[in-house]
N, C-alpha and C positions, 0 to 999 in steps of 0.2 A: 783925669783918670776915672771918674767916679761917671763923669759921663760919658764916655769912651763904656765903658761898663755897661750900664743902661740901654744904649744906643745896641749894644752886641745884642743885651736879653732882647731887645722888639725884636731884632731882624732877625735873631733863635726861634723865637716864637711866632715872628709871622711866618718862617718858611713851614713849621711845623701844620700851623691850621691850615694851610693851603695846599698840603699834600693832600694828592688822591684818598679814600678813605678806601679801603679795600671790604667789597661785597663779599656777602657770603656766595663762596663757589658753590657753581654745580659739578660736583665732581662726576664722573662714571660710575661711579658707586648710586647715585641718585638715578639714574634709569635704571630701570627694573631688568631683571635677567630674565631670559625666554622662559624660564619656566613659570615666575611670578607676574608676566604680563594678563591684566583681563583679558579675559575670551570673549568676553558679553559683547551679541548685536550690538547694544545700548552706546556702550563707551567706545567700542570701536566706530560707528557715525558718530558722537561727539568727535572722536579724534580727527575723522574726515571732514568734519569742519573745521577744526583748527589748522589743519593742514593748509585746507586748501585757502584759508583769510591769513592767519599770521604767516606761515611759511614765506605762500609768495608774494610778500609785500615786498621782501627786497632781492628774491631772485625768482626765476620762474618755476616752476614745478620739477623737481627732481620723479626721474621713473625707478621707484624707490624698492620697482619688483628686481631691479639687476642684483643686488647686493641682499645677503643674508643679513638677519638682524642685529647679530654680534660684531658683525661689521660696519654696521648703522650706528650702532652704540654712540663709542667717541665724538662721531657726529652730531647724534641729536645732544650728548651732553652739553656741547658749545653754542647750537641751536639752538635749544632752550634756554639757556643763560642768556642769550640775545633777543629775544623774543619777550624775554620778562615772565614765561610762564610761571604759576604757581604748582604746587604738586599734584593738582586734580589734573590738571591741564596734563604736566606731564607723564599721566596716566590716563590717560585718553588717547594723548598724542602716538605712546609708545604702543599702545594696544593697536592703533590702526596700522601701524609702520611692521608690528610683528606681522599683522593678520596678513599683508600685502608685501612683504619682504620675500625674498626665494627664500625656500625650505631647502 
């Protein structure tokens, strides 16, 4: 019984450490709304850089002018979390996406 016991804790705890460890989300709340996105030249060519090296590494260039930005949104929030962006990045990113989004 006592090891019947034992033998239960390892396999308790091993299923335990070898579950996925859950990342901090990027929620939609972490892209910025159209009105707090930068305007700056500066950051919006940073973001066309990232665009165009991380984005299309695993699909081709999205024509990112058909859609409005709020409707970009949800999208780049999942984008980004795939991507590994950090928060500069995703303030870069989102400034080029506003500046080239339909109005």
């Amino acid at each position: 019984m006592k090891n019947l016991f034992i033998v239960l804790t390892i396999i308790v705890l091993m299923a335990i450490a070898c579950t996925p460890k859950a990342s901090p989300a990027v929620t939609e709340a972490t892209i910025p709304t159209s009105k707090s996105v930068s305007k700056e030249t500066k950051t919006i060519e940073a973001g066309h850089t990232i665009f165009t090296t991380q984005c299309t590494r695993c699909h081709k260039e999205k024509p990112i002018q058909k859609w409005t930005y709020e409707k970009l949104r949800p999208t780049l929030a999942i984008m980004v979390r795939k991507a590994k962006l950090d928060n500069p990045e995703i303030g870069q990113l989102t400034a080029y996406v506003y500046a080239n989004s339909k109005k």
